[in-house]
N, CA, C and O atoms as CSV, one atom per row, in Angstrom:
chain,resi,resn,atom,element,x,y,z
A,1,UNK,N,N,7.624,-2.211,22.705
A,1,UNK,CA,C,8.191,-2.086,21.380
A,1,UNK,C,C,8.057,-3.423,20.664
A,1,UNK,O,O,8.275,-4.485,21.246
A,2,UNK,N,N,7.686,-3.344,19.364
A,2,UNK,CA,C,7.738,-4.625,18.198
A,2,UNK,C,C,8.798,-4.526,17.283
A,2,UNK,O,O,9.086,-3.625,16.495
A,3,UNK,N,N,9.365,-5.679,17.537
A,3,UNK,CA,C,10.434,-5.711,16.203
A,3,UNK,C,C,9.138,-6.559,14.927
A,3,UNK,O,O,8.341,-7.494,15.009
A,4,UNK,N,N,9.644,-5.358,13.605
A,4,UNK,CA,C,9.570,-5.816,12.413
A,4,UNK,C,C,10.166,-6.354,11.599
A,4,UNK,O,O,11.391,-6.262,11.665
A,5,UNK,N,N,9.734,-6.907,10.817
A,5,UNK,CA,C,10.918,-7.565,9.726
A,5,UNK,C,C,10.229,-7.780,8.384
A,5,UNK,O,O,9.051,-8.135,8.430
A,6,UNK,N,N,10.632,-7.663,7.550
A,6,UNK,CA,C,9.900,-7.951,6.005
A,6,UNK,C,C,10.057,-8.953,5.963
A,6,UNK,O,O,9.126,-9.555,5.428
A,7,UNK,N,N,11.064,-9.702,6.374
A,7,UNK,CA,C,11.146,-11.372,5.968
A,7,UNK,C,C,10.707,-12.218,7.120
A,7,UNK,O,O,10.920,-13.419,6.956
A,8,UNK,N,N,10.277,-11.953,7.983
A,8,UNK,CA,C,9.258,-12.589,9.014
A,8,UNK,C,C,7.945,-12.412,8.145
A,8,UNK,O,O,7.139,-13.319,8.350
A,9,UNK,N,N,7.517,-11.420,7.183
A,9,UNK,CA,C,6.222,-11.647,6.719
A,9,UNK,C,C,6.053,-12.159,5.350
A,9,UNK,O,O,5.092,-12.535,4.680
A,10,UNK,N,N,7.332,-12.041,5.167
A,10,UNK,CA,C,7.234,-13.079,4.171
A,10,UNK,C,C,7.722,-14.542,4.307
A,10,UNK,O,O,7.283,-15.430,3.575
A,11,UNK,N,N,8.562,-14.740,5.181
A,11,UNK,CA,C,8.716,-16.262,5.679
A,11,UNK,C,C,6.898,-17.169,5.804
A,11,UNK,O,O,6.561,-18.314,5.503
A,12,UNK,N,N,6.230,-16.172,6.292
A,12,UNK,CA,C,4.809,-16.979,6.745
A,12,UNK,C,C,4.066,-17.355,5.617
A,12,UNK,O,O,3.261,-18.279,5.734
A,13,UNK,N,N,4.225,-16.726,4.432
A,13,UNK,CA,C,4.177,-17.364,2.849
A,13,UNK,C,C,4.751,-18.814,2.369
A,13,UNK,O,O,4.463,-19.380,1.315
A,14,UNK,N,N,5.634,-19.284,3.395
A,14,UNK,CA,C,6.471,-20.309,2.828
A,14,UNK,C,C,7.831,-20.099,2.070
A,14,UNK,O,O,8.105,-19.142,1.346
A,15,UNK,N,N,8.480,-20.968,2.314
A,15,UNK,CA,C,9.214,-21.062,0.828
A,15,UNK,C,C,10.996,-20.240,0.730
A,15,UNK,O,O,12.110,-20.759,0.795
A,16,UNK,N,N,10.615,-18.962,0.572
A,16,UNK,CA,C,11.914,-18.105,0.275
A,16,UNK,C,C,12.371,-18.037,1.465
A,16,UNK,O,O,11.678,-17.750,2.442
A,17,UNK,N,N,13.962,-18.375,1.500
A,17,UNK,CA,C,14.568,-17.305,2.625
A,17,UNK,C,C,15.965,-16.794,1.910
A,17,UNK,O,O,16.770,-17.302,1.130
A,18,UNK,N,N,15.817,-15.368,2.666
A,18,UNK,CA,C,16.608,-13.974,1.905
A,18,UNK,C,C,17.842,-14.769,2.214
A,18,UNK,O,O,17.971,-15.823,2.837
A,19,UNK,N,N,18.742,-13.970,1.601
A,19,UNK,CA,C,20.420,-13.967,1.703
A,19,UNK,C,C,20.778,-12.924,2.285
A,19,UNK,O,O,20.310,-11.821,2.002
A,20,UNK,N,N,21.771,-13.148,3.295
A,20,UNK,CA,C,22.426,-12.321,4.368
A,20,UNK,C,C,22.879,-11.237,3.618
A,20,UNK,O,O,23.323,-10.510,4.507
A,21,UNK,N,N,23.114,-10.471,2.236
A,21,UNK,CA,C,22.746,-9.351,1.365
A,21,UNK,C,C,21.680,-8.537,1.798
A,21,UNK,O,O,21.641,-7.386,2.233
A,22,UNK,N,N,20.392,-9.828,1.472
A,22,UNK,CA,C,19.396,-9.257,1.721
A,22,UNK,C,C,19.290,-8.640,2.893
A,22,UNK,O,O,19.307,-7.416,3.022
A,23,UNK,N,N,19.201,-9.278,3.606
A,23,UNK,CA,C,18.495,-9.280,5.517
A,23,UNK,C,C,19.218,-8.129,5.616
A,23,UNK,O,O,18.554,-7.109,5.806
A,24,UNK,N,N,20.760,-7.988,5.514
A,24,UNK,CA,C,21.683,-6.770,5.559
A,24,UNK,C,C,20.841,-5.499,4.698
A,24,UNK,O,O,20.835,-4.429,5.307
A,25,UNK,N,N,20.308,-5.504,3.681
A,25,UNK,CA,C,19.408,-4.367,3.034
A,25,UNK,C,C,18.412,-4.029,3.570
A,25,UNK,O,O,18.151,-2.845,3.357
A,26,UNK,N,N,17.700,-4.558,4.203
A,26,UNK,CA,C,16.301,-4.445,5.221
A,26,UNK,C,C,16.177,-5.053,6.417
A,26,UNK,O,O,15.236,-5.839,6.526
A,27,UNK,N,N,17.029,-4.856,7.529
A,27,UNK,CA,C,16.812,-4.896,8.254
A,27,UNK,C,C,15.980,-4.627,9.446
A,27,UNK,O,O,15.693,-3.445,9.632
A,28,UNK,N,N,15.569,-5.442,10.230
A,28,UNK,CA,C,14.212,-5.060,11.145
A,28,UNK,C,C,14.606,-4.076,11.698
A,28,UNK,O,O,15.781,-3.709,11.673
A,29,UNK,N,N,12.964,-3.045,12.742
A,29,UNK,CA,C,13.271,-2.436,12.964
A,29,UNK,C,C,12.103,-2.387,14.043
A,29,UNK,O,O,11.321,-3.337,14.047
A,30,UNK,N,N,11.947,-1.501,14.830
A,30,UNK,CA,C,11.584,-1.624,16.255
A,30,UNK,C,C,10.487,-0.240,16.234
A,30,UNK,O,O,10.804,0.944,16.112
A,31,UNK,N,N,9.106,-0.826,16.395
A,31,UNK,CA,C,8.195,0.489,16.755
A,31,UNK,C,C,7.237,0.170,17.402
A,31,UNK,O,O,6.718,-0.927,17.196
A,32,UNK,N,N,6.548,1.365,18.724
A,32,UNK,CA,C,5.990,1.079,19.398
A,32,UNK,C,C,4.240,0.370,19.199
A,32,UNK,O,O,3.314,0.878,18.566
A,33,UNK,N,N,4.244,-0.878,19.945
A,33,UNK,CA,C,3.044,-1.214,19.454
A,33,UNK,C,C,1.379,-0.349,19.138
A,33,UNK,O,O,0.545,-0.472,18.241
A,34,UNK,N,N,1.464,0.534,20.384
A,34,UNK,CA,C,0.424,1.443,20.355
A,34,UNK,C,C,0.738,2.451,20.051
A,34,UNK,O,O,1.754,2.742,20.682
A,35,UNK,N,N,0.329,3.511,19.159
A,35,UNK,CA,C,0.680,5.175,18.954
A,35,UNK,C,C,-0.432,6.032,19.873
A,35,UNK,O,O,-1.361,5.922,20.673
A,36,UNK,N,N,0.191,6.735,19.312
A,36,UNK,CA,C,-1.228,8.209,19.832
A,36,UNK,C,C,-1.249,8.972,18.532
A,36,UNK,O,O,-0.115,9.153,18.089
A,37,UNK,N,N,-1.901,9.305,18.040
A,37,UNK,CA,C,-2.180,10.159,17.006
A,37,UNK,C,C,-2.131,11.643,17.534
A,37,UNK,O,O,-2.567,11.892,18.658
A,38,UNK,N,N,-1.689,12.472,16.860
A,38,UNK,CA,C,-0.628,13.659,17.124
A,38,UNK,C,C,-1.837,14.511,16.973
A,38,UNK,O,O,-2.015,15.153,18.008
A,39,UNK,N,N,-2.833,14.780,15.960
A,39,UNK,CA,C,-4.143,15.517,15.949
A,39,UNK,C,C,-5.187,15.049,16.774
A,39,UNK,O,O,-5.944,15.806,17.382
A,40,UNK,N,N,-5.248,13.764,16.811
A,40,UNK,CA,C,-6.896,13.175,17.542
A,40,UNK,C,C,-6.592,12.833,19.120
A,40,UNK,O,O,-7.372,12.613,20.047
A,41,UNK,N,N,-5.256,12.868,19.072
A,41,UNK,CA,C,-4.879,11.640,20.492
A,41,UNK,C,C,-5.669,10.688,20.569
A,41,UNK,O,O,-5.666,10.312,21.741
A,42,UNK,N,N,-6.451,9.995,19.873
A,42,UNK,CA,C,-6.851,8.799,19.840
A,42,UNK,C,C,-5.463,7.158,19.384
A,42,UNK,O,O,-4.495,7.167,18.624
A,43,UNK,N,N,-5.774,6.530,19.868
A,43,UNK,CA,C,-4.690,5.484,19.973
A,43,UNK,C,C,-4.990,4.602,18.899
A,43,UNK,O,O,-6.182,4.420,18.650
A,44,UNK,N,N,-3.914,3.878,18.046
A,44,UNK,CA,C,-4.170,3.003,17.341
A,44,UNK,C,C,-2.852,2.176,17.476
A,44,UNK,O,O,-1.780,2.670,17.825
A,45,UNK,N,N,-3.075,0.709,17.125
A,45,UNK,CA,C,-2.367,-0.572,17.193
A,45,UNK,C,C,-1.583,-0.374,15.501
A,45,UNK,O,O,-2.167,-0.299,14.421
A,46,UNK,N,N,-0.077,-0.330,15.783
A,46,UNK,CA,C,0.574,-0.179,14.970
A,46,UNK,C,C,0.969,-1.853,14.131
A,46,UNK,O,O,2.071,-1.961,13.592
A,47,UNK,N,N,0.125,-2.873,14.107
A,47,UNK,CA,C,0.173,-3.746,13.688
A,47,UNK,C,C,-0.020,-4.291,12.082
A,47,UNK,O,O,-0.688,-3.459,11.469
A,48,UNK,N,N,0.364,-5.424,11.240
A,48,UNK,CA,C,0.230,-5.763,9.875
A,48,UNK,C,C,0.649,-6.851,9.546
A,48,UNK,O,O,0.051,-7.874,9.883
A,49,UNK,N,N,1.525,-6.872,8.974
A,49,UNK,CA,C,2.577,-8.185,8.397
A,49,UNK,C,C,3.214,-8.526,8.885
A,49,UNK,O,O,3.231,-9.728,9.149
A,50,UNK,N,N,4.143,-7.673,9.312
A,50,UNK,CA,C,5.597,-7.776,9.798
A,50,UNK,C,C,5.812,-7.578,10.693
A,50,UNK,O,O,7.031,-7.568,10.867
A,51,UNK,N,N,5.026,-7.289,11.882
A,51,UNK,CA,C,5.858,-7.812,13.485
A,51,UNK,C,C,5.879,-8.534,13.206
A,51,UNK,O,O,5.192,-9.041,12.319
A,52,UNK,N,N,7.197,-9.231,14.214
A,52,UNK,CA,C,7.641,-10.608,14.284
A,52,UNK,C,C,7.804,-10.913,15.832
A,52,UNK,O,O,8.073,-12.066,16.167
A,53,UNK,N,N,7.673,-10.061,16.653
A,53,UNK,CA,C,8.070,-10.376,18.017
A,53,UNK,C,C,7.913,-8.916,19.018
A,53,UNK,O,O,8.175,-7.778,18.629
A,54,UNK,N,N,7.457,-9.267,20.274
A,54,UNK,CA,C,7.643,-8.039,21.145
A,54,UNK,C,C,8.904,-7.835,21.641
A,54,UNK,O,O,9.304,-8.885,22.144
A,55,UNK,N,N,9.732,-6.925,21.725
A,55,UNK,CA,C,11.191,-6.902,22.472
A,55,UNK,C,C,11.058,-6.748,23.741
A,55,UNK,O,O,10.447,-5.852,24.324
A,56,UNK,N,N,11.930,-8.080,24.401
A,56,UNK,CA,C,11.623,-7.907,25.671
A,56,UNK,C,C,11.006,-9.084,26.348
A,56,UNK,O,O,11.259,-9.511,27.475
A,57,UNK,N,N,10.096,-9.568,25.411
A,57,UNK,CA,C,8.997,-10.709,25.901
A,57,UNK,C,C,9.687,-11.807,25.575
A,57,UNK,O,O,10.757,-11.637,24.989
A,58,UNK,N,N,9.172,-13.366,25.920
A,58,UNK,CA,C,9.502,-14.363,25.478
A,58,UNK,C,C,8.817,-14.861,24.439
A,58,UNK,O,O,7.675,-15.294,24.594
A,59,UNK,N,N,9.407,-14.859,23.309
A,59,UNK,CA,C,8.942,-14.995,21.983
A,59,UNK,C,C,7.151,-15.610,21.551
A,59,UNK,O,O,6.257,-15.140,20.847
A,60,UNK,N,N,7.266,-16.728,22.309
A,60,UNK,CA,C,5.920,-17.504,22.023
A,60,UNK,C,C,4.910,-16.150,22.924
A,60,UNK,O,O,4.095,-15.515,22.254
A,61,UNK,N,N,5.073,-15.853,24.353
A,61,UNK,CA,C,4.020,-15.151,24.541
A,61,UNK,C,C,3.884,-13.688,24.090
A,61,UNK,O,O,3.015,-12.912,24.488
A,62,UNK,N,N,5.339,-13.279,22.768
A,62,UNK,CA,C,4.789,-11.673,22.238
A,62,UNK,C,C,3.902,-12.187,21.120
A,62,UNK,O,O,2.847,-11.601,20.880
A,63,UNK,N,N,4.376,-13.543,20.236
A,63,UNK,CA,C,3.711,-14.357,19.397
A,63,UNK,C,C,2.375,-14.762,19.551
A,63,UNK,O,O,1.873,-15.279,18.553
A,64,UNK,N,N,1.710,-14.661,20.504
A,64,UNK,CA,C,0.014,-14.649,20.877
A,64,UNK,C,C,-0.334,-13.825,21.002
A,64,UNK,O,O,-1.436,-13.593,20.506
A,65,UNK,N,N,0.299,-12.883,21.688
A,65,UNK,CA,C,-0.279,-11.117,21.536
A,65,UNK,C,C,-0.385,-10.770,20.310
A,65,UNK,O,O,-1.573,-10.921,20.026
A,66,UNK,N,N,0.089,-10.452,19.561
A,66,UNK,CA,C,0.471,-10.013,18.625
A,66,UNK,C,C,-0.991,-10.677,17.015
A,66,UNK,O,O,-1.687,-9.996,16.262
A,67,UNK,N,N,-0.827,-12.394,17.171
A,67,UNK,CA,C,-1.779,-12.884,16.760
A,67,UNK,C,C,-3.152,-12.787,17.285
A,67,UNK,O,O,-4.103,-13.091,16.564
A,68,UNK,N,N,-3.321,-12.367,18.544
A,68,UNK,CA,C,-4.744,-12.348,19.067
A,68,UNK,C,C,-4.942,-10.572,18.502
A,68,UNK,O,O,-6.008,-10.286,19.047
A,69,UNK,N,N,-4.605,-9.624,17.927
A,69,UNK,CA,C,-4.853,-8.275,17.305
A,69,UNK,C,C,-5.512,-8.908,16.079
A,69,UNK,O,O,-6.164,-7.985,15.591
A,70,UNK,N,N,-5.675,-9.938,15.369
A,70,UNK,CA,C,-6.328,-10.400,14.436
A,70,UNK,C,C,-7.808,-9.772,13.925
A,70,UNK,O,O,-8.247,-9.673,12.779
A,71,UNK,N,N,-8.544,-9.295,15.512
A,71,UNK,CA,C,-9.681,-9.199,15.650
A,71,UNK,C,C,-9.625,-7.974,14.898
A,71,UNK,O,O,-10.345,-8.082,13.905
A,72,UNK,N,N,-8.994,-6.722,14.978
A,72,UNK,CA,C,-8.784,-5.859,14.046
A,72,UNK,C,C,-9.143,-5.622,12.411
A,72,UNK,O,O,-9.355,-4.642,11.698
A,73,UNK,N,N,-9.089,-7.114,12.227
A,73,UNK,CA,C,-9.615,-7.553,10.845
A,73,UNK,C,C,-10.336,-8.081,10.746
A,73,UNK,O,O,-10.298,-8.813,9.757
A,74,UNK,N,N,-11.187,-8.142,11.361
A,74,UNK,CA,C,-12.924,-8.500,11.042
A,74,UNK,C,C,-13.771,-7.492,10.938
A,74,UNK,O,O,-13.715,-6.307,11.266
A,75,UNK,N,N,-14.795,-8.349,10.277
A,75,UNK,CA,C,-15.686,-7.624,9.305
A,75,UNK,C,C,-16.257,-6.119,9.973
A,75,UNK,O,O,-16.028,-5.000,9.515
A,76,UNK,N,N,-16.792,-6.347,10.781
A,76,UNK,CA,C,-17.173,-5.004,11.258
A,76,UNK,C,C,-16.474,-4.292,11.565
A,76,UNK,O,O,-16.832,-3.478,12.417
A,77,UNK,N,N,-15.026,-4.233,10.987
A,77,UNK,CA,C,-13.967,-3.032,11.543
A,77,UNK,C,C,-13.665,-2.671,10.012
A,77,UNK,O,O,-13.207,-1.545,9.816
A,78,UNK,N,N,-13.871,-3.510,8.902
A,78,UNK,CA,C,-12.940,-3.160,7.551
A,78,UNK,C,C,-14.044,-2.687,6.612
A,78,UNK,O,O,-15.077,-3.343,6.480
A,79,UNK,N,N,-13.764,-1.242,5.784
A,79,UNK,CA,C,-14.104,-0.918,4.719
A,79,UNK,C,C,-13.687,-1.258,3.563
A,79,UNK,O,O,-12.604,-1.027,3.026
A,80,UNK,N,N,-14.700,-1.887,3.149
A,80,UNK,CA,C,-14.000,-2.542,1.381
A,80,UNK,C,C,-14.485,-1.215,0.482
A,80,UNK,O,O,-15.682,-0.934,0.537
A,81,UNK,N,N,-13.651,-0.434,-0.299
A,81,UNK,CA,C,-14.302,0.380,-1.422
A,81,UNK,C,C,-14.978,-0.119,-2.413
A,81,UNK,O,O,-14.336,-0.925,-3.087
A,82,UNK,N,N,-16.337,0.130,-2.827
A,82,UNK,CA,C,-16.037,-0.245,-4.093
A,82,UNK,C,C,-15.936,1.139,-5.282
A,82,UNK,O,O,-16.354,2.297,-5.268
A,83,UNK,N,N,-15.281,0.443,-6.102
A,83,UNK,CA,C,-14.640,1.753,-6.820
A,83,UNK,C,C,-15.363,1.691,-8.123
A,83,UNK,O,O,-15.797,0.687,-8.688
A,84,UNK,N,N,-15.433,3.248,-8.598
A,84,UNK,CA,C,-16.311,3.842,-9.084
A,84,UNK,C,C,-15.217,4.867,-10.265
A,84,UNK,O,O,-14.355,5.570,-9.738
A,85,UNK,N,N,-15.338,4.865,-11.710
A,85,UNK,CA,C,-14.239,6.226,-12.203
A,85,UNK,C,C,-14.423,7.148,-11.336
A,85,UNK,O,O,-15.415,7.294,-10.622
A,86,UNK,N,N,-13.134,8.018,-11.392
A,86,UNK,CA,C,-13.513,9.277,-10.678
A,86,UNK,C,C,-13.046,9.089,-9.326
A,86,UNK,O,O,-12.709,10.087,-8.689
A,87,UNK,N,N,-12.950,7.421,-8.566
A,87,UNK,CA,C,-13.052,8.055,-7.273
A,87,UNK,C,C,-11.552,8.361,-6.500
A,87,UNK,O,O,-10.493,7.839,-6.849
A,88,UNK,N,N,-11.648,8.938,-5.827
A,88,UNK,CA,C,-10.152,9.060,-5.003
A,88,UNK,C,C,-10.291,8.406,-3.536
A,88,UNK,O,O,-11.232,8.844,-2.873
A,89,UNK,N,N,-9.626,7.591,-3.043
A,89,UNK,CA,C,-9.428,7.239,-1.476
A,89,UNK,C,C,-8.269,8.144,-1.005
A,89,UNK,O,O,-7.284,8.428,-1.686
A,90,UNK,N,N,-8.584,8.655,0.559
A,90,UNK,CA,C,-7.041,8.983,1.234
A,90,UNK,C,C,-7.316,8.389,2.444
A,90,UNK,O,O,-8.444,8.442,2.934
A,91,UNK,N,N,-6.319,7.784,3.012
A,91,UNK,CA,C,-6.159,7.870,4.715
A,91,UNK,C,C,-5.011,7.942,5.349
A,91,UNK,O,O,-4.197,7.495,4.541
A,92,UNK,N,N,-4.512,8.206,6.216
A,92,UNK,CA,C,-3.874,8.554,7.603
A,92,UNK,C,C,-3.130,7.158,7.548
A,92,UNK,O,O,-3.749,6.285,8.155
A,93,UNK,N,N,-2.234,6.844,7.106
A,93,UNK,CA,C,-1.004,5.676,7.515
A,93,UNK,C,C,-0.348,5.802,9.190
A,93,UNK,O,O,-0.014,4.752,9.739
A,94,UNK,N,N,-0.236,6.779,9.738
A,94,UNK,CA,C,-0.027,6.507,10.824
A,94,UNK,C,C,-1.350,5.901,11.777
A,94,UNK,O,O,-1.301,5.751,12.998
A,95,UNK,N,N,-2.516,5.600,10.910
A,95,UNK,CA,C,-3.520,4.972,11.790
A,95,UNK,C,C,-4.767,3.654,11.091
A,95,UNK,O,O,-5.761,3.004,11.418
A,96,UNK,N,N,-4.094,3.824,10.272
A,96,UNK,CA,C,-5.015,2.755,9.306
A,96,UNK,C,C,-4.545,0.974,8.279
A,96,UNK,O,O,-3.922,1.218,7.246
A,97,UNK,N,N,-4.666,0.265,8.396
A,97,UNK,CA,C,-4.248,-1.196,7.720
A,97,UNK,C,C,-4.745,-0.804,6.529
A,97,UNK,O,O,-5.873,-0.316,6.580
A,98,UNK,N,N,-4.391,-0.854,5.801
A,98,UNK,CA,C,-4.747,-1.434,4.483
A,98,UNK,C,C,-3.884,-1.931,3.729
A,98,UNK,O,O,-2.709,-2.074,4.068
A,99,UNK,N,N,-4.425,-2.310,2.438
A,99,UNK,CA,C,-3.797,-3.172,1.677
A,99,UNK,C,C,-4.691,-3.229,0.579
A,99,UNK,O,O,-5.888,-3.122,0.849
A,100,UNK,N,N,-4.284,-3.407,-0.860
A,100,UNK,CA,C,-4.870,-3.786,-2.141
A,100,UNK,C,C,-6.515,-5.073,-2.498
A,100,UNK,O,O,-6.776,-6.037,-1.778
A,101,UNK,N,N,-6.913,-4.867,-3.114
A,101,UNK,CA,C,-7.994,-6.199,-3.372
A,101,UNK,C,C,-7.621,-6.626,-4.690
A,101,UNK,O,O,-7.395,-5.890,-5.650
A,102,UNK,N,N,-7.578,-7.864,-4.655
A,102,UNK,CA,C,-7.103,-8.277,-5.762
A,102,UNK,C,C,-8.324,-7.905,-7.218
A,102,UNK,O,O,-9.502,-7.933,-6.862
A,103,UNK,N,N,-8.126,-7.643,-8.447
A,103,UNK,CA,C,-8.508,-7.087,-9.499
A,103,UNK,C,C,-7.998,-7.406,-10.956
A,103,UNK,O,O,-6.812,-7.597,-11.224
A,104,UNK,N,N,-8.777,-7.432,-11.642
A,104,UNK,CA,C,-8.691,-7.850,-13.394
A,104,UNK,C,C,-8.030,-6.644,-13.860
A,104,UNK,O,O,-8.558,-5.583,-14.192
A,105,UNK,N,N,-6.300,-7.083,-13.828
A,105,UNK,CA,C,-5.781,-6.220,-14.420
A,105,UNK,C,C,-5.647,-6.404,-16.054
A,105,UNK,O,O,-4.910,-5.598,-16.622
A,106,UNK,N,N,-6.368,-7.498,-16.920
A,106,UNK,CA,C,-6.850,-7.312,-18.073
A,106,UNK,C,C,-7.974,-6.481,-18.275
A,106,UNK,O,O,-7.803,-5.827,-19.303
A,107,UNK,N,N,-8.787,-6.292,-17.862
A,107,UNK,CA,C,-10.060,-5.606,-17.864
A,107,UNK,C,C,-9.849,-4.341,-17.215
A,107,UNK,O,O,-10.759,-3.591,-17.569
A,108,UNK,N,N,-8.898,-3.647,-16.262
A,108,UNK,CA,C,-8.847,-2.342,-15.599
A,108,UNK,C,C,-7.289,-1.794,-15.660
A,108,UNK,O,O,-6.229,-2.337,-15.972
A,109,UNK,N,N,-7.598,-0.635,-15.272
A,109,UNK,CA,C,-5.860,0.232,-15.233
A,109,UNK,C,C,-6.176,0.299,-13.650
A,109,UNK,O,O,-7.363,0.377,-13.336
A,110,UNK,N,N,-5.151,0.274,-12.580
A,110,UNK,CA,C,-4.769,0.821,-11.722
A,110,UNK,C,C,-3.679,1.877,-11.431
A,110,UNK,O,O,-2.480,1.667,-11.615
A,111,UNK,N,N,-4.277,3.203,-10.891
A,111,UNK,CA,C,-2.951,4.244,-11.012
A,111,UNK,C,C,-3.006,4.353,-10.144
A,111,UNK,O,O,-4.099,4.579,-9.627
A,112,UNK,N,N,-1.694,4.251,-9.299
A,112,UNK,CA,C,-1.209,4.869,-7.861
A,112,UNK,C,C,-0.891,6.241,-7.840
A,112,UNK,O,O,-0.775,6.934,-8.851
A,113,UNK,N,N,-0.758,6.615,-6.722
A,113,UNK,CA,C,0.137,8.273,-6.255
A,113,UNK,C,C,-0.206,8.600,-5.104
A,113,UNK,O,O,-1.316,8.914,-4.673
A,114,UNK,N,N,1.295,8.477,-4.340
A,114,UNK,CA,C,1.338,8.614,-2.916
A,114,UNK,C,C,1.987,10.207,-2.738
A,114,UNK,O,O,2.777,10.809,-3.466
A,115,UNK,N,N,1.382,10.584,-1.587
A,115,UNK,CA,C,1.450,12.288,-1.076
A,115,UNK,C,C,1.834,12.020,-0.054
A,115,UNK,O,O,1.208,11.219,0.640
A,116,UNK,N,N,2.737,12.474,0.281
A,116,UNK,CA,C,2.939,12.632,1.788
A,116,UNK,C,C,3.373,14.220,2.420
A,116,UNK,O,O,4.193,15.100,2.156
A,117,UNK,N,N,2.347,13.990,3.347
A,117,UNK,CA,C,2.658,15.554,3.937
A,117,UNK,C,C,2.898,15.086,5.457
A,117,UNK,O,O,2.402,14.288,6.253
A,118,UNK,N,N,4.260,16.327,5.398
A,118,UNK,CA,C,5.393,16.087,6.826
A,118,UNK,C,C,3.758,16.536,7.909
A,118,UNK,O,O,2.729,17.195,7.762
A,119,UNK,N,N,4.288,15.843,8.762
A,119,UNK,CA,C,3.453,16.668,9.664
A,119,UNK,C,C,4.074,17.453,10.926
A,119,UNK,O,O,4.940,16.753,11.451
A,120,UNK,N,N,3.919,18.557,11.506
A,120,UNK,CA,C,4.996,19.126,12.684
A,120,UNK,C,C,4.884,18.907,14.191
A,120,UNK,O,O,5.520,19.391,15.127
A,121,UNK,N,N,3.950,18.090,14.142
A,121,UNK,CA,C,3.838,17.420,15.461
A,121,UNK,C,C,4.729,16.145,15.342
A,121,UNK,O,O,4.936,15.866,14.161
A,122,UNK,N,N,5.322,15.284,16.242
A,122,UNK,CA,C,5.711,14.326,16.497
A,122,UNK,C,C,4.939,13.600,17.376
A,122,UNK,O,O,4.297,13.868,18.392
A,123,UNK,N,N,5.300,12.017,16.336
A,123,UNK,CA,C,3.842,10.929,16.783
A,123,UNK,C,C,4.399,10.270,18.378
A,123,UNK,O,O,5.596,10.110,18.619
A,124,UNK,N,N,3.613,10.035,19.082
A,124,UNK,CA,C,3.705,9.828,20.403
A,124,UNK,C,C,3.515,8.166,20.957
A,124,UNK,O,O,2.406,7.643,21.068
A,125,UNK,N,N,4.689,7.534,21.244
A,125,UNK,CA,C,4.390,6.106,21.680
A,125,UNK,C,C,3.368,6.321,22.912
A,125,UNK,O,O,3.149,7.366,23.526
A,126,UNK,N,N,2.903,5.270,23.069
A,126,UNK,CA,C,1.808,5.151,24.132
A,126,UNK,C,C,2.745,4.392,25.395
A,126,UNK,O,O,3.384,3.518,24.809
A,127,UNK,N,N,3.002,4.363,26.473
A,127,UNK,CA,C,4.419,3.749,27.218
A,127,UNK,C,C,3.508,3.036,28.729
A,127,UNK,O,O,4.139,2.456,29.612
């Protein structure tokens, strides 16, 4: 299991630290590092920003694990879109990183809209 935290990923920005308000509003929360995907049973690393630690481990060595998944984000693993009017992206959040590219929001509109469909299987830690 990984504890998360929003302000562990944003602490690594520098600078801000929340008020015990805050931390009390979002508090970390604990999910298993590996899943199983409920349609493919194929496994994916539930990793991003915000682990902050393995539970259980001694901090510095969940802190190298955790940083050595890095490889995940290299080039030959990441699709950059390039976007086109018209186009639509979807993917699978229980199995995919992403994140925004930065863009000329003088020069373009960006419209979001998130769908989520329940699914009736339940997702499966890997143990």
């Amino acid at each position: 299991m990984v504890e998360h935290s929003i302000w562990h990923s944003r602490s690594q920005r520098g600078g801000y630290v929340p008020s015990e308000e805050e931390r009390a509003a979002r508090p970390p929360a604990q999910h298993p590092l590996v899943r199983r995907h409920p349609g493919s049973g194929r496994k994916s690393l539930f990793v991003a920003s915000h682990p902050c630690h393995i539970v259980g481990w001694p901090r510095e060595a969940g802190r190298a694990l955790l940083e050595s998944m890095a490889f995940a984000t290299l080039a030959r693993f990441v699709y950059a879109h390039k976007w086109r009017v018209g186009d639509l992206a979807i993917w699978d959040n229980r199995c995919t990183l992403h994140r925004a590219s930065p863009f000329s929001s003088d020069e373009h509109r960006r419209e979001l809209h998130r769908t989520t469909i329940i699914d009736t299987q339940s997702e499966t830690a890997i143990v």
